[in-house]
Every structure is written in structure tokens, then in C-alpha cells.
C-alpha positions in Angstrom: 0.0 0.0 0.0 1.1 3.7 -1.0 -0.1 6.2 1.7 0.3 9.3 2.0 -0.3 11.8 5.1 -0.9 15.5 4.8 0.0 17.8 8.0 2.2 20.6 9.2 3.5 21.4 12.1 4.4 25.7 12.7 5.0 27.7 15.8 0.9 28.6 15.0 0.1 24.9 14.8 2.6 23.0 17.1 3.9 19.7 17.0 0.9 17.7 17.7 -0.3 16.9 14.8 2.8 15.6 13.4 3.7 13.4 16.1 0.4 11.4 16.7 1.0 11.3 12.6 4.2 9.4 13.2 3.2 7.0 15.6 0.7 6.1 13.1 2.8 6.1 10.3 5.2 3.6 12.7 2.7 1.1 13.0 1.7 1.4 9.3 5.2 0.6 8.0 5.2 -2.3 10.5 1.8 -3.6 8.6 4.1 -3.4 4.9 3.1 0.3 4.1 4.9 2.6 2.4 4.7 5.8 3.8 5.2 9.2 2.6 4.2 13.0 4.2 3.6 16.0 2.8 4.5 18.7 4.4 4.4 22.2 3.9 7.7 24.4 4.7 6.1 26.5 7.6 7.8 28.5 10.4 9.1 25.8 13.3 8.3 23.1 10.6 9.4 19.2 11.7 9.8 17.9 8.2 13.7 17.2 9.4 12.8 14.7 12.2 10.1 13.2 9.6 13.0 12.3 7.0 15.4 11.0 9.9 12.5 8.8 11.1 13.0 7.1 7.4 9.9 8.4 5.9 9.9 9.5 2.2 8.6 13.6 2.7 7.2 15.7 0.3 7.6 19.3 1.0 5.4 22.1 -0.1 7.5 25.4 -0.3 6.4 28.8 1.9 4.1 30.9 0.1 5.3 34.6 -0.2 5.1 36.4 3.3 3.4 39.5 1.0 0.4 37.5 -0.4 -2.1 37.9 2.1 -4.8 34.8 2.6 -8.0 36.7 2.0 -10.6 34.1 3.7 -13.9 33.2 2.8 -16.8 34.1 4.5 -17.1 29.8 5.0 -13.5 28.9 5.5 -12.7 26.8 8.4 -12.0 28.8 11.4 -8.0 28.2 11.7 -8.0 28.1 7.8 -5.0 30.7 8.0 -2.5 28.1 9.2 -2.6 26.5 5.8 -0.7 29.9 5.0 -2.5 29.9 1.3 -5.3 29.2 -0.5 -7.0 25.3 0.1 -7.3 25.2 -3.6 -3.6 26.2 -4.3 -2.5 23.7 -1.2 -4.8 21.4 -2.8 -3.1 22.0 -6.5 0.5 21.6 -4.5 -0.4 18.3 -2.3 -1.9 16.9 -6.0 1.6 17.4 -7.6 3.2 15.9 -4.8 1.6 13.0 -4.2 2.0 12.1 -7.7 5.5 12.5 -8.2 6.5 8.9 -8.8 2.8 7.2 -7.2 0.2 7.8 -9.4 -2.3 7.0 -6.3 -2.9 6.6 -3.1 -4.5 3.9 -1.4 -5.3 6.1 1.7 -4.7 10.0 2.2 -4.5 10.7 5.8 -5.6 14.1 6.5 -4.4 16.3 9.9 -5.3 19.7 9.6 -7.8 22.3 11.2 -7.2 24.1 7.8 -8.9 21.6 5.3 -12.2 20.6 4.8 -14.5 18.5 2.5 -13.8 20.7 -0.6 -9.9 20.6 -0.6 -10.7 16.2 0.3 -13.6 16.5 -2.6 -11.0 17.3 -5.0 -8.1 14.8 -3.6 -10.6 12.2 -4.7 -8.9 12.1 -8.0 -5.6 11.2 -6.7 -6.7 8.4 -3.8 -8.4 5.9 -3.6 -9.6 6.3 0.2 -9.3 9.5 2.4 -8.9 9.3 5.9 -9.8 12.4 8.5 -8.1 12.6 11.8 -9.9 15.6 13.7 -10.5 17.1 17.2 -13.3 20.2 16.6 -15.9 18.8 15.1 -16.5 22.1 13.6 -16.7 21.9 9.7 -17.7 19.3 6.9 -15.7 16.4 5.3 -15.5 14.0 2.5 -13.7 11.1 3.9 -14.9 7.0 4.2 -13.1 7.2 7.8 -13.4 9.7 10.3 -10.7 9.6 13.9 -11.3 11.6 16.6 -9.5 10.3 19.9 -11.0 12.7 22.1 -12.9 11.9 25.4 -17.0 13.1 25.5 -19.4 11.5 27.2 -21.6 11.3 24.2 -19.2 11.4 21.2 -21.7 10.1 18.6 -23.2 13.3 18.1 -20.1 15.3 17.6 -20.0 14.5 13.7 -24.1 14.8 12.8 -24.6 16.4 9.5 -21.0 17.0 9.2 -19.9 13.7 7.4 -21.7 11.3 5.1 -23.4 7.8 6.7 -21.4 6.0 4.9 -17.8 7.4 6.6 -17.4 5.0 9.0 -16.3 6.9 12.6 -13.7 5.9 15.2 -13.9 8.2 18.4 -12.8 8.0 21.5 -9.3 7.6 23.6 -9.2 4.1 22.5 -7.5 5.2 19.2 -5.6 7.8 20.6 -2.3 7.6 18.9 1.0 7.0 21.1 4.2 5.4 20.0 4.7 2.1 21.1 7.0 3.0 24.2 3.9 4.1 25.8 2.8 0.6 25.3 5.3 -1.2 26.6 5.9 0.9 29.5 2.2 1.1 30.8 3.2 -2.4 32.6 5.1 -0.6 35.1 3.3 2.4 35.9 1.5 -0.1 38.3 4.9 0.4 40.6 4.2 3.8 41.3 2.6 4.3 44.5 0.2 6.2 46.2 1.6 9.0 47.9 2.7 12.6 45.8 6.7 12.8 46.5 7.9 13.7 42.7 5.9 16.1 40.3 6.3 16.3 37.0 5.9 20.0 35.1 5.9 20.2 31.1 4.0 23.2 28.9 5.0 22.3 25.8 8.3 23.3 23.7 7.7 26.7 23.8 4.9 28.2 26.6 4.6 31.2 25.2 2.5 31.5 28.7 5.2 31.1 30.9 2.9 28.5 33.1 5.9 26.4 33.6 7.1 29.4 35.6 3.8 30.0 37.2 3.5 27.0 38.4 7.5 26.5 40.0 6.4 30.0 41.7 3.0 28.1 42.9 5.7 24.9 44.3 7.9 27.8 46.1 5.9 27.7 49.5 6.4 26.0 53.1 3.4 23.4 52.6 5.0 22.3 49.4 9.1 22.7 50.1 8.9 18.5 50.6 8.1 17.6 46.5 10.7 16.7 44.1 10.4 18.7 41.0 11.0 17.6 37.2 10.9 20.4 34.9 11.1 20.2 31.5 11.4 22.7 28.8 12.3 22.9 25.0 15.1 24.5 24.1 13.4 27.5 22.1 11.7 28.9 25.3 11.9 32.6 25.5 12.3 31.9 29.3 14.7 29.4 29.6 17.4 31.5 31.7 14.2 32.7 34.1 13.9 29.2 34.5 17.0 28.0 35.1 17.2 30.7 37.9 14.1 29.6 39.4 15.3 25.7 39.3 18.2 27.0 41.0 16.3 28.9 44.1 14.1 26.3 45.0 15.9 22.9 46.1 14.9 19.6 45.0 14.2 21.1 41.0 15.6 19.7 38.1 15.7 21.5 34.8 15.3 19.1 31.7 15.6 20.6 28.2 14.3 18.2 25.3 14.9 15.4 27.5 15.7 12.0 25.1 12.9 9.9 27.3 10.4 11.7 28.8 8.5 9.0 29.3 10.8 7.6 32.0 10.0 11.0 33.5 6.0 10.3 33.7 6.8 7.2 34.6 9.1 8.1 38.1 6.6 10.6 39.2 3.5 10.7 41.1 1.7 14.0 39.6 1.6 16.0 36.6 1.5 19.3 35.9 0.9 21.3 33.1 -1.4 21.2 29.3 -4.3 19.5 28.1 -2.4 18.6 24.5 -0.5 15.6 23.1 0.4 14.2 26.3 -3.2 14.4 27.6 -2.9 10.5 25.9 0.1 9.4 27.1 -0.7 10.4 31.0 -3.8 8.6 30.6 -2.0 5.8 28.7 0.6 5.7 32.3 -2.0 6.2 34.7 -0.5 9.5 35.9 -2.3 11.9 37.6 -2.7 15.1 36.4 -3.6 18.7 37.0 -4.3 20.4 33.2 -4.3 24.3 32.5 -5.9 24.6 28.6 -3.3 26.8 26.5 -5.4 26.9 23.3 -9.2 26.8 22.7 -9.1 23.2 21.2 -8.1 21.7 24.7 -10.9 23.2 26.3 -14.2 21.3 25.8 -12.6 17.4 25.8 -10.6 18.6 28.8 -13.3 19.6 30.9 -15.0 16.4 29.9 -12.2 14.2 31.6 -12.6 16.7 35.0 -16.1 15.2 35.1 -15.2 11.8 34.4 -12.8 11.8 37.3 -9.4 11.4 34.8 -7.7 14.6 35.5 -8.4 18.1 37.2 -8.4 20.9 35.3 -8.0 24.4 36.4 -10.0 26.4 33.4 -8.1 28.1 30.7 -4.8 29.8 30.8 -6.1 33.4 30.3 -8.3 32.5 33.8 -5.1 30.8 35.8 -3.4 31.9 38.5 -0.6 30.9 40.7 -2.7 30.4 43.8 -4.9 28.6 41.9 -2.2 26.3 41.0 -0.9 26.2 44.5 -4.4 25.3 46.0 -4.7 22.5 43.4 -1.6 21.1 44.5 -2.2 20.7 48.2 -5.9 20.2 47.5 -4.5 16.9 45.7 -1.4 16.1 48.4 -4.1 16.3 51.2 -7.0 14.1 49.9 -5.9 10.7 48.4 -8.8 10.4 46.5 -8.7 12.9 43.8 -5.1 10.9 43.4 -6.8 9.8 40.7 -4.6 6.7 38.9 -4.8 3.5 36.9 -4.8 1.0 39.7 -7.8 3.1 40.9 -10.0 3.4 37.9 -9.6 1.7 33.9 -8.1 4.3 32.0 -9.5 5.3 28.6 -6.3 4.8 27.1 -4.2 1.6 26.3 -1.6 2.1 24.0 -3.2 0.3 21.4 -4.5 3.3 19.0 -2.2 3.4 16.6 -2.5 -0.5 15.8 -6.1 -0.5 15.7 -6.1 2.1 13.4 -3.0 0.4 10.7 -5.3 -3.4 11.7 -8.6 -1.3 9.9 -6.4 0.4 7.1 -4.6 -3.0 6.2 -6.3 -6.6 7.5 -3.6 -9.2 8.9 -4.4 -12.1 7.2 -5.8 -15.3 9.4 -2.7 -16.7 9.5 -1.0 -13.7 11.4 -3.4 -14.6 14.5 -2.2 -16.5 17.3 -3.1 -17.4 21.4 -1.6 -16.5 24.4 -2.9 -16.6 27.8 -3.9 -13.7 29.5 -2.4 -11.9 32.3 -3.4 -9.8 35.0 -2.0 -6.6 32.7 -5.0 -7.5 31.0 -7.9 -6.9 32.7 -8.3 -3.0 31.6 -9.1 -4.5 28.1 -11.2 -7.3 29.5 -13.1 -4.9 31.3 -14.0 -2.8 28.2 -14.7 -5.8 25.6 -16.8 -7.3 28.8 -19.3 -3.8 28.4 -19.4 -3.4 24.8 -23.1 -3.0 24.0 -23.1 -6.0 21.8 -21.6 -8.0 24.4 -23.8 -7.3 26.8 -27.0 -7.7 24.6 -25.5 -11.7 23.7 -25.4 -11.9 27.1 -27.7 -13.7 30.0 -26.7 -10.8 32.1 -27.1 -7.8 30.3 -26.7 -5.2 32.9 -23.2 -2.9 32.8 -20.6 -4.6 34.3 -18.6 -2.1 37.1 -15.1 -2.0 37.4 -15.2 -3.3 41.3 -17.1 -6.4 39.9 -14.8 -7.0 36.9 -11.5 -6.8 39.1 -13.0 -9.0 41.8 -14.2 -11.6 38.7 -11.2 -11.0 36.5 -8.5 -11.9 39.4 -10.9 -14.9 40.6 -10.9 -16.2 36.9 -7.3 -16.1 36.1 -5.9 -17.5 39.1 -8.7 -20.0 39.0 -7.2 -23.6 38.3 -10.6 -24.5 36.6 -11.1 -21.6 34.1 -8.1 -21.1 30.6 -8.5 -17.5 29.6 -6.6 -16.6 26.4 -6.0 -13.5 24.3 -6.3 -13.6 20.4 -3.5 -11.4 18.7 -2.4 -10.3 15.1 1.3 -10.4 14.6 1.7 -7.1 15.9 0.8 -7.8 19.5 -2.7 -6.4 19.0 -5.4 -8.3 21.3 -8.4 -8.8 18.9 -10.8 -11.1 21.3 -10.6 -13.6 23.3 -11.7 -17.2 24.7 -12.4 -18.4 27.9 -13.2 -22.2 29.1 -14.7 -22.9 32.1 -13.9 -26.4 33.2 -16.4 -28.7 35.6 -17.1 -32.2 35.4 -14.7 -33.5 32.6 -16.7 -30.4 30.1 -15.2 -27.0 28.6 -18.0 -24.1 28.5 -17.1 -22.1 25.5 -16.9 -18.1 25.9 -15.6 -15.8 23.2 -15.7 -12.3 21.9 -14.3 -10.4 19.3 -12.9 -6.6 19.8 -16.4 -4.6 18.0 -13.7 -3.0 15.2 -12.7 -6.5 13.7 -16.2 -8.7 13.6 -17.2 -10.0 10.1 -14.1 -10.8 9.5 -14.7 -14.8 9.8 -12.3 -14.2 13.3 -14.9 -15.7 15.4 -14.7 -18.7 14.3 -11.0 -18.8 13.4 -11.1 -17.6 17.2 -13.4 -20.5 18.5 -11.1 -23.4 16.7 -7.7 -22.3 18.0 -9.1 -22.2 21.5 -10.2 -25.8 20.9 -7.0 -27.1 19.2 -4.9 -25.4 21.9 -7.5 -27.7 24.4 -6.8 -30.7 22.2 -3.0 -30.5 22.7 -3.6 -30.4 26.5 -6.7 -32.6 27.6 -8.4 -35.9 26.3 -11.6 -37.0 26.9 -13.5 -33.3 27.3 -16.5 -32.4 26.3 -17.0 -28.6 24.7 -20.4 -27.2 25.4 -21.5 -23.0 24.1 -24.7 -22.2 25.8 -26.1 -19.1 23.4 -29.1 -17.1 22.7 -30.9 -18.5 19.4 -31.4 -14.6 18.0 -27.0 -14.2 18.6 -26.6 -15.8 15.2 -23.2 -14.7 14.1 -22.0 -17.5 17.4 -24.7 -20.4 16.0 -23.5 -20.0 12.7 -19.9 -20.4 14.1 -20.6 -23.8 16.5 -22.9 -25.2 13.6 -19.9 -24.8 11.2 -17.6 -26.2 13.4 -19.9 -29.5 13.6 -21.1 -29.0 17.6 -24.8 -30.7 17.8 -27.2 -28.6 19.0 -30.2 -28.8 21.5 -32.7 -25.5 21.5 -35.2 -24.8 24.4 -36.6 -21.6 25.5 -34.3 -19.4 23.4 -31.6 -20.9 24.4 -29.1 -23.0 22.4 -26.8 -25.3 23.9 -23.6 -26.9 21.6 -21.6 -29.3 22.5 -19.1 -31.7 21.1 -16.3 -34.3 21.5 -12.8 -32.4 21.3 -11.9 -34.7 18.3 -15.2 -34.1 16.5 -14.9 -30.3 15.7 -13.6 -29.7 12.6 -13.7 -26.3 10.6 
């Protein structure tokens, strides 16, 4: 697959957009993709790190300072980052896209600048067009829609804005992080429960200064005890007032562009500072967090998480002060539970975004899938496929499962010797359902489910048999039973393909079978 990805990153727009672009791009080129960017040559432009990171980048050159963007009276609201016209960036991206492809499978699109015309007239250069968007506050052509942000009723963020047949991902669940976040969510369950290390970070450049305010909110008697990690890019206007200020106040540690800040979130206990990029990746480490919006994107899904219970956010920068700050922070020390962290409550976020997204843009074929038994690391996800609305409807117990119930089940179940849970992955590590057999009286009870973004696929049943020939390897002289609602018929079809006889009273359907009588 050829695809492309058009985005920018500018001291207007930040480096957002670009880096949840990358991780994606990562996990795309891990699927076989080749990958290409185009980028426009903006002010505070990353299209350096996108070359070093291997990827093939088409840049757009700087329109002329003197020509002036005159905008519509129906251009998208930030449509002056594009820093020309959409139809001459859409002219440009055209020409560069087709320099050596002559089309795209996908065109990835991250940009508050564009809308459905400049996508309407991509059409003739790709095949598909993909949206990723956070405002929900203008029209697009695209078949798939991303927008990773937390509301407690996302569907109707998009009505009228899209077509019905543009299928929509929202939600944290795709949220895109780079693998590390991944891999290092295992041992943010180390951290304990206390506050002893707080972590501050702004942004690369603050033009704010609320990494300052909030040092000067940390300079007091009641606070004197807290380690402090500071970190900084290296083009704020006030590094040297920070340096000074890291100096004055013992305990501080000034970190400019440090190589892994996510061994930073990881060693500390609270985080302070913007409701951006690394809104995700706290989420993703269970670390909790007090947010100040600095621009007016941040503000509504922000203030959404405050009510959840994820975070606590102070209001916009403009409104901040530093007692505010202050307050927060010993408002948080002195009651444990607005500690707010993963061991506490599922997080939103598991590190899996940027797979599910490359898993929809490019099927694994069957034979990538494979078992592996499930760990205790697992029960977030368990907890999540457990309450899918779906789920629950196939169910004999249809009522919302709460997280209490589910870690008091899931532990029980797993350390059970009479109960084999496993996880069903592509060869990417990405869990796409599971299996679970509950074992009494010499007989297996059959229960599966597949992750909501991968069903019709056939995987159910692909699913169902490697549970049973894993069984086959281990036990003789089983019996495999599926008890299942007669109107759930994607599961009937699946146990009546794989040759189980069938007895159906009252609704129910009950399966069962030898272990050497199920074939495919």
C-alpha cells in the first residue's frame, strides 16, 4: 500500500499533529506500508525529524510572506494556518503526491485548515481519504473519520458533518502513542500512592510562561517536601528565568528536550501542566494530572475528563493563577482520593490506538493470529470488551458490568485452576478477542468475543477453533459445550460450522461436542 499523510506542524500549529502522525505512520510501516508526508515548509516546521525517522517527505514550499490569505466568508475557522489558499495547497499536495505514485491507497488528512472541498478534490488522486480531527466544527469527505477525544456522548459530535457511509472511530481508544507508551504502561502499576515527585511540562515553547507559574506556585512551606522535574524545549523565550528559578528552589531539576520523557511520567506521582499531546500518554501511564488549557481546542474534551474523574483541570490559561495552581496542588497532596490513577479506575487509554487504526487500514491475514494466555495486565481491556453494547445484549446478564465487579471476577478467573482465559492477537501484539473455558465435570464451557472493530471478518470462528485445538493439545476425553441465545446468530453460525450438535429450548441453544469431532 502507497499512503500518504498530509499535515504541518508551525509555531501557530505545534507539534501535535505531526507526532500522533508518526506513531501512526510507525505502525503502518510495521503492517508493509509505504509511507510518505507532505508537508508544507512553515515557520518551526518538523519535516527534518520526519526524513530522519526514514519516511519519504514531500515538502510544499512557503508561500510569499506579501500575499495575504484573504478568507472566505465559509473557510474553516484556523483556515489561515494552511498559510495559502486550500485550492492552491490542494493544486501543491496533488503534484506531490503524484511525483512517482500515481495513487494513493489512503490520504491521511491532519489539519484544522482543510475541509470536505480541498478532500472532494483529492478524490482524484486516492483511492480512500482518511480524517483525523479534534473540533468537530466543519464538513468532510472522507470513508473514515478519527477523533480520539474523550465526551461522554461522542456520537453526536460529527451529525450532519460527514456522510453515513464514513465509517467513525472516536474515542481515547485510538488515541495515537508510539509504542514506548505501550510497553511501559506495565510498570506504571509500581508507582505508589503518595505525591513525592511532580512532574511540570507546557509544551516546547509556553509562550505563557505557566511552567514558571507553576515552579512559583511549588515555592511555598506546605509544598518545600516535592521533588520537581521540569522540563522545557530548548526555544523557550524563558529558559534563563527558569533556570534561575530551578536553582532557588531545592529539589528542581531542569530538563531541556529530554531523550525519554516517558521515564519521567513514569518516576513521578503527579503532573503538571497542558491539556495537549500528552493528555494521551498520562492517561495511557496512569498518571495523575492537573491540566491548564493553553489553546481553545483543549478546552471542551478537557473539561469532559474533569467530570469523568481522569484529571483536574483548572480552566483556561487566560483564567489561571498561581494560587490557583498552588491550592490545586495541596488540595491533591491532602486528599488521596482525587489521586486519581490507573490501579484506581480503567483508564481510557491503552496504547493500542495506533495498531487498531493500521489493523482497519490493512487486514492481517488469518494466518498472522495467534493465542496467548492472559495476564493480570489485561484486565483494563477485558473490562472494556466485557461492556461493549453487543456483548452485553448476547449476554444472559445484560446489565453494565462495574469496574469493582470486573477486578473481583477477572483476578478470581485467572488465578482460577478451573477456568483457561486466552487473548487472540495479530502479529503485531494487537489483542483482537478472546476465549475463555470454564472447566467442571470433565466439560469445557465455550466463551468468546471479538474486539467490535474486527467482527465480520470470519475471526470468530477462526477464534473459536484455536481455542479448541490449543484444548486438544492439553486434555483428552473433554466435552466442549457454548450455551447461546438463538437470536445471537453470528455464534450459531460459528458452533454449527464447526460441527457441535445442537439442543434449543426456550431461546436458548446449547452446543456441545467431543474435542476430536470439531472440525472447521
Amino acid at each position: 500500500m502507497n499512503i500518504f499523510i498530509r499535515t504541518d506542524a508551525s509555531v501557530q500549529i505545534g507539534t501535535g499533529h505531526i507526532m500522533r502522525c508518526l506513531a501512526l505512520a510507525d505502525a503502518l510501516r510495521d503492517h508493509g506500508a509505504t509511507i510518505y508526508f507532505i508537508c508544507r515548509k512553515l515557520k518551526g516546521n518538523l519535516n527534518k525529524i520526519i526524513s530522519e525517522r526514514g519516511y519519504f517527505t514531500r515538502v510544499l514550499k512557503r508561500p510569499d510572506p506579501k500575499n495575504i490569505l484573504i478568507q472566505c466568508g465559509d473557510a474553516p475557522a484556523y483556515a489561515q494556518w494552511l498559510e495559502t489558499a486550500w485550492q492552491q495547497d490542494m493544486d501543491e499536495s496533488k503534484d506531490a503526491l503524484q511525483t512517482g505514485v500515481s495513487v494513493a491507497d489512503w490520504l491521511i488528512v491532519d489539519h484544522y485548515a482543510i475541509d470536505h472541498r480541498w478532500e472532494s478534490g483529492m478524490r482524484q488522486v486516492a483511492k480512500k481519504i482518511m480524517v483525523i480531527d479534534d473540533l468537530a466544527d466543519r464538513a468532510h469527505d472522507c470513508d473514515l473519520l478519527l477523533d480520539q477525544n474523550y465526551f461522554q456522548e461522542p456520537g453526536k459530535r460529527y451529525k450532519g458533518l460527514i456522510s453515513e457511509k464514513c465509517q467513525v472511530l472516536l474515542g481515547p481508544k485510538y488515541a495515537l502513542l508510539r509504542p514506548e507508551f505501550r510497553q511501559a504502561r506495565q510498570f506504571s502499576r509500581m508507582r505508589g500512592n503518595g505525591i513525592g515527585r511532580i512532574l511540570i511540562y507546557f509544551g516546547g515553547n509556553d509562550s505563557a510562561n505557566l511552567t514558571g507559574m507553576a515552579l512559583e506556585a511549588l515555592d511555598c512551606p506546605e509544598l518545600s517536601h516535592l521533588l520537581v522535574e521540569l522540563v522545557a524545549g530548548p526555544n523557550n523565550q524563558y529558559l534563563d528565568l527558569l533556570k534561575k528559578q530551578a536553582q532557588n528552589r531545592p529539589g528542581t531539576r531542569l530538563h531541556i528536550q529530554p531523550k525519554s520523557f516517558t521515564e519521567l511520567m513514569l518516576r513521578s506521582d503527579l503532573f503538571i501542566g497542558a491539556g495537549g499531546t500528552t493528555t494521551w500518554e498520562r492517561l495511557c501511564l496512569g498518571l495523575p494530572s492537573i491540566v491548564i488549557a493553553v489553546a481553545k481546542n483543549q478546552e471542551a474534551f478537557t473539561s469532559e475528563l474533569d467530570k469523568a474523574g481522569y484529571l483536574i483541570w483548572l480552566g483556561k490559561k487566560e483564567d489561571v493563577t498561581v494560587s490557583d495552581i498552588r491550592y490545586a496542588l495541596i488540595n491533591t497532596i491532602s486528599e488521596p482520593s482525587k489521586n486519581t490513577s490507573a490501579l484506581e479506575k480503567p483508564s481510557p487509554v491503552d496504547g493500542f490506538g495506533s495498531l487498531r487504526i493500521a489493523e482497519l487500514l490493512m487486514p492481517s491475514p488469518k494466518e498472522a493470529l495467534n493465542l496467548r494466555k492472559a495476564e493480570m495486565d489485561d484486565m483494563e481491556l477485558f473490562f472494556f470488551w466485557a461492556n461493549d453494547p453487543r456483548t452485553r445484549k448476547n449476554s444472559f446478564q445484560q446489565e453494565p458490568i462495574t469496574w469493582s465487579e470486573h477486578v473481583e471476577w477477572f483476578t478470581r478467573k485467572l488465578l482460577s485452576s478451573d477456568t483457561i482465559i486466552m487473548i487472540m492477537e495479530n502479529s503485531g501484539g494487537l489483542p483482537v478477542g478472546q476465549i475463555r473455558f470454564d472447566m467442571k465435570n470433565n466439560t469445557a464451557t465455550i466463551n468468546y468475543s471479538v474486539d467490535s472493530l474486527f467482527r465480520s471478518r470470519g475471526w470468530g470462528k477462526i477464534l473459536v477453533f484455536s481455542g479448541i485445538n490449543w484444548l486438544k493439545n492439553r486434555f483428552r476425553d473433554i466435552r466442549i459445550q457454548a450455551i447461546v441465545k438463538k437470536n445471537n446468530v453470528a455464534s450459531c453460525n460459528i458452533f454449527e460450522s464447526l460441527n457441535f450438535s445442537s439442543a434449543t429450548k426456550n431461546g436458548i441453544s446449547t452446543y456441545y461436542s467431543d474435542l476430536s469431532d470439531v472440525n472447521p
